[in-house]
N, C-alpha and C positions, 0 to 999 in steps of 0.2 A: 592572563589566560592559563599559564604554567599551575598555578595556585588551583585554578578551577581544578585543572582536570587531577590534581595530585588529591586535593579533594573529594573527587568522583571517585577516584581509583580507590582513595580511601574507604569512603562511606559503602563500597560495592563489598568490600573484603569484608568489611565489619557487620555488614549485613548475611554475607557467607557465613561467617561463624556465628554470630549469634542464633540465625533461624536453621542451620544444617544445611542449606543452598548447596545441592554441589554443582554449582554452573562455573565454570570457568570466568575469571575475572585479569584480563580483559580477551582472555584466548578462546574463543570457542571452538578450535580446532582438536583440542585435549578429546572433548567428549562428540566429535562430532559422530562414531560409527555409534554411540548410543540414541543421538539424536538420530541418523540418517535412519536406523533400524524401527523405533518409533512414526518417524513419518513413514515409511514404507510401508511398513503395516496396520498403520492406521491412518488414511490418509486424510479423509472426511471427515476426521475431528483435529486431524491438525490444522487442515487448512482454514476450521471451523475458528480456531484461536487464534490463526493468523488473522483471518478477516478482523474477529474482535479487537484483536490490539491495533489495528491500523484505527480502525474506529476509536478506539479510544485514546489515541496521539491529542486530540482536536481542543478534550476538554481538559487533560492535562499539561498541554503548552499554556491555555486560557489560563490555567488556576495558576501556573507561575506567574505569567507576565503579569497578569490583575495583584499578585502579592507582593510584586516590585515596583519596577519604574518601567517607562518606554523606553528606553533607553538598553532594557536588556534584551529586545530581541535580537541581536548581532551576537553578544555573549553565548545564549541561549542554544544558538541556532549552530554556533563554533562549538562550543561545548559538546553540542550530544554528534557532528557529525565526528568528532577528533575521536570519543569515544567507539562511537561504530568501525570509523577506519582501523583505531587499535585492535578489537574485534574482531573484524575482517582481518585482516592482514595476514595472517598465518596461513590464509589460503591463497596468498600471492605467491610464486615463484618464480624470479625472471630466467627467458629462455628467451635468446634471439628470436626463434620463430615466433613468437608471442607479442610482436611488436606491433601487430595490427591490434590483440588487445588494450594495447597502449591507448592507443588513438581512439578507440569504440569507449574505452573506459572515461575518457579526457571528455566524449561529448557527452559521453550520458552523465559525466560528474558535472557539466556545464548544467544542462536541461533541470538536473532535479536538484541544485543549488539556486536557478530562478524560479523553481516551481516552491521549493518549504521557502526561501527567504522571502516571497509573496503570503503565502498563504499563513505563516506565521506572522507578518505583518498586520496582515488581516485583521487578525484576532483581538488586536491593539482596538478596533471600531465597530465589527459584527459579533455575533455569538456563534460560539463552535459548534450547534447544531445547524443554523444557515450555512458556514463555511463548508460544512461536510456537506451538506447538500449540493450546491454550488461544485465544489471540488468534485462529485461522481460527474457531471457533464463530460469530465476528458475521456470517458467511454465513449461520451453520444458526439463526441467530437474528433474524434480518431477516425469513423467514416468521410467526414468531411477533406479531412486530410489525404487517406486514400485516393479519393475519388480525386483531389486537383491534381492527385498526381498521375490520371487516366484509370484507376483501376473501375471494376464495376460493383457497383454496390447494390442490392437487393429492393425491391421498396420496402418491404415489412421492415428492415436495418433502417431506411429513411422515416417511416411513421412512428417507428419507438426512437430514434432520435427527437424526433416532434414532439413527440409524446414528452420529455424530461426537459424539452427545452421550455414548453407551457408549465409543467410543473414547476420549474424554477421561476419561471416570473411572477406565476401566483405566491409564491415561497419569498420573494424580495419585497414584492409590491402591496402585498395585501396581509400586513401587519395589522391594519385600522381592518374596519367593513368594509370598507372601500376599496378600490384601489388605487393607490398613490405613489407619484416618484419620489415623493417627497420621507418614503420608509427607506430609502437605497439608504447606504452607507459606502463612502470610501473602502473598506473590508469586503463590500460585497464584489466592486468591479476589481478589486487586488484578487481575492480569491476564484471569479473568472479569468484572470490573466493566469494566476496559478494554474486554471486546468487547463488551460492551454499549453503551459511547457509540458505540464503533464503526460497530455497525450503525446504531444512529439517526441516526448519519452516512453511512451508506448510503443509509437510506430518504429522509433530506432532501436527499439527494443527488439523487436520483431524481426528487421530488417538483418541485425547482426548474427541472430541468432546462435550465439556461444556453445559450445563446446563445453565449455566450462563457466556458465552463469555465476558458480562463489567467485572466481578469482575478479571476472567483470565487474560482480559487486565490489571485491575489493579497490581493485582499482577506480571506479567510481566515487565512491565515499573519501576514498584519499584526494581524486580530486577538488569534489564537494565541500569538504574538509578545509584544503588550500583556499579554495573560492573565499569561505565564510571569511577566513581568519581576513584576509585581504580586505572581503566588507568590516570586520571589526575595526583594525585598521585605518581605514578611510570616514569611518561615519563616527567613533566610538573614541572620546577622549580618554586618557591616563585616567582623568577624574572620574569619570563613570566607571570605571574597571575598577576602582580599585573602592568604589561607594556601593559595589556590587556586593566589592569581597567582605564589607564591613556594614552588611543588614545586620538587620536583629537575628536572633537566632533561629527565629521560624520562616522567618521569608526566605533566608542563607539556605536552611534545611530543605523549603520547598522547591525553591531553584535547582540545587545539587540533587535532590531527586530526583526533578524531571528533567536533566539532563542525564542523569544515567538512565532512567524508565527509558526515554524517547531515541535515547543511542544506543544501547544494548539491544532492545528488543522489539520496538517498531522495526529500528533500521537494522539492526546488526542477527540479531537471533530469527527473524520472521523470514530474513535473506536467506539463511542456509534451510529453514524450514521451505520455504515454498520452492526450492529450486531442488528439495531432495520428492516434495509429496506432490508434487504437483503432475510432475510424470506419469504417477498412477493411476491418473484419471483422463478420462477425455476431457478436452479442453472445455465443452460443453456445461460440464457437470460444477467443474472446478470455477465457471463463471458464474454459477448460481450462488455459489459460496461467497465469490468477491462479491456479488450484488446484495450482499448483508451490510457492506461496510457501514452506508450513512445510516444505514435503521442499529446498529451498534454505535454509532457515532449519537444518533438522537437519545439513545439508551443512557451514555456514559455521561452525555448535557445535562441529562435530566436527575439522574444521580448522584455526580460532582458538584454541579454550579446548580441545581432548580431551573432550569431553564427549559423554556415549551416554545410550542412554534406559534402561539399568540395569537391565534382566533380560525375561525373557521374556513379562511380561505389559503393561508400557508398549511393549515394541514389537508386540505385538499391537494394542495399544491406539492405536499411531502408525499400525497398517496402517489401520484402519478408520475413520479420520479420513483417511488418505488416499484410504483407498474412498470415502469418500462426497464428498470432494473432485469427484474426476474422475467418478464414476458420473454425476451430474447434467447436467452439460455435455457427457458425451459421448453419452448418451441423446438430448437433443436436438439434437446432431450427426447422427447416426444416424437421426433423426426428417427433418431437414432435409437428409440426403443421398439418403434414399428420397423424397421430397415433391419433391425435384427431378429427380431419374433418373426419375419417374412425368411429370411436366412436360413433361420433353425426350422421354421416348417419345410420350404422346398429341401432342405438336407435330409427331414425325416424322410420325404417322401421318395427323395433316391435310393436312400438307402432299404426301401422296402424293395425297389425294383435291383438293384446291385449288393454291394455290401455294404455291411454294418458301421459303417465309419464315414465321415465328410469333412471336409475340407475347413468347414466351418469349425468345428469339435477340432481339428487338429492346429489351427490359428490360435486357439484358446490353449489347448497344451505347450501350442509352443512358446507361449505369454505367459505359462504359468498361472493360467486365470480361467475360472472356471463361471465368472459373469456370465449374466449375457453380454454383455460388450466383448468386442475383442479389440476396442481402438487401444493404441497407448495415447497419451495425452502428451502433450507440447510445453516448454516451458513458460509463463506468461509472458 
């Protein structure tokens, strides 16, 4: 495992210099006020590259593992979180009072080391456009959760969960004309157990709501990190680690890529982007952006590996998962672009009766934002 990441660390530098990369290798802390200044002022296209690279995690774990053995997902999965945690790290700083983010960091490192070590699983028996599909459900699954836990939940929130949960059945079942249980795969119910930790990684996401979301990532990924090596460990002989290290030269090459692609910048660089740009927006808006993910996930299938969703009723089934993706966020766009055109009118209208100014106009000043929104947006 030492070997891999010296490896990574290697091939990361050597790609630094040769193409003029100035991204910090393995520190992204060096350049982070370049990075924070970019997402803050450009939010909606950073968030727009974040969504893409989550999306395209799916078909570059697929193009390693299919260039190796089964036997490297444990590798694979250690590799790019050791990567990310080195990454992260520079934004940890221990301080006694910080010891509740100990603990927050410990569960959310738990939740999304069984959510990728499932979902890269997966990969091993479905195709990374089905997984990605599959995998956005822990959106439509996060209400369900709420709700056991007493809260209330909307219907419209209840019928576009319906809505993705039909889309994926057509998406699993209906490979042939037909439809049959008999198109499931082992990958398909792994990658449902995945979004399941998923969302509980949403809702405890939610729940804790950090103060400082980098250092929570960091500490997450460090755990997730521990986790893997511990699966490597227990499932993954000497011999396979070291049959690993001694591929051919293009399979070696594709591996060590996608452990540094999938640790640097899914996990490690897309963390400090969306916890810097994501503020800038209402929560609203910025959920339109995530709801791109698996239509960029079916994008980067179909670019990488050739791969389609295989007859007329998975892409039916892909439509209506993408329906119910964007229907919810742009509803409450919609909701929030009349609630504020209503705002700015009764303000004109006061101000014809009093003075020149309104309350409205001065929330925007003191946001610095001259939208029509004046929400700030929430961490995801």
């Amino acid at each position: 495992m030492i070997l891999v990441l010296k490896y990574a660390i290697v091939g990361a530098v050597l790609l630094r210099h040769a193409y003029g990369f100035k991204v910090p290798v393995p520190n992204l802390a060096k350049n982070s006020k370049n990075l924070e200044h970019i997402a803050k002022s450009r939010p909606t296209p950073t968030l727009l590259l974040v969504t893409a690279a989550w999306g395209s995690q799916h078909s570059i774990a697929k193009i390693a593992i299919d260039s190796t053995s089964e036997n490297i997902v444990p590798i694979l999965t250690t590799a790019r979180f050791a990567i990310a945690a080195l990454a992260l790290s520079p934004f940890f700083v221990w301080k006694k009072e910080d010891q509740h983010l100990i603990r927050q960091g410990i569960e959310l490192g738990i939740l999304a080391f069984a959510g990728f070590a499932l979902q890269t699983t997966a990969l091993q028996t479905t195709t990374a456009t089905r997984s990605a599909f599959i995998l956005y459900l822990n959106v439509k699954l996060v209400p369900i959760i709420l709700a056991s836990r007493g809260e209330m939940i909307d219907i419209f929130t209840w019928i576009n969960a319906l809505l993705a949960v039909i889309g994926t059945a057509l998406l699993c079942l209906g490979s042939s004309e037909n439809l049959s249980t008999q198109d499931l795969t082992s990958g398909d119910f792994l990658s449902l157990t995945a979004a399941a930790f998923s969302a509980l990684f949403i809702v405890r996401l939610s729940d804790f709501a950090s103060e400082n979301p980098l250092q929570l990532s960091a500490i997450s990924a460090v755990c997730t990190c521990l986790l893997s090596t511990i699966w490597l460990y227990l499932t993954t002989s000497t011999v396979d680690i070291f049959q690993a290290l001694q591929l051919e030269a293009s399979p070696f090459f594709i591996l060590v890529a996608a452990a540094l692609y999938l640790g640097f910048v899914p996990s490690a660089l897309c963390a400090v982007l969306q916890a810097t740009a994501q503020p800038q927006l209402p929560p609203s808006r910025a959920a339109i952006l995530y709801a791109l993910d698996p239509i960029f996930a079916a994008f980067f299938s179909h670019l990488f590996l050739g791969e389609t969703l295989g007859g007329p009723i998975p892409t039916i089934g892909a439509i209506l998962i993408a329906t119910a993706a964007v229907a919810l966020p742009l509803r409450d766009n919609i909701f929030l672009l009349l609630g504020n055109c209503e705002g700015k009118l009764e303000s004109r209208v006061e101000n014809e009766k009093t003075i020149h100014f309104s309350s409205f106009d001065i929330i925007n000043a003191e946001n610095g934002d001259d939208r029509l929104s004046g929400e700030e947006g929430t961490p995801r």
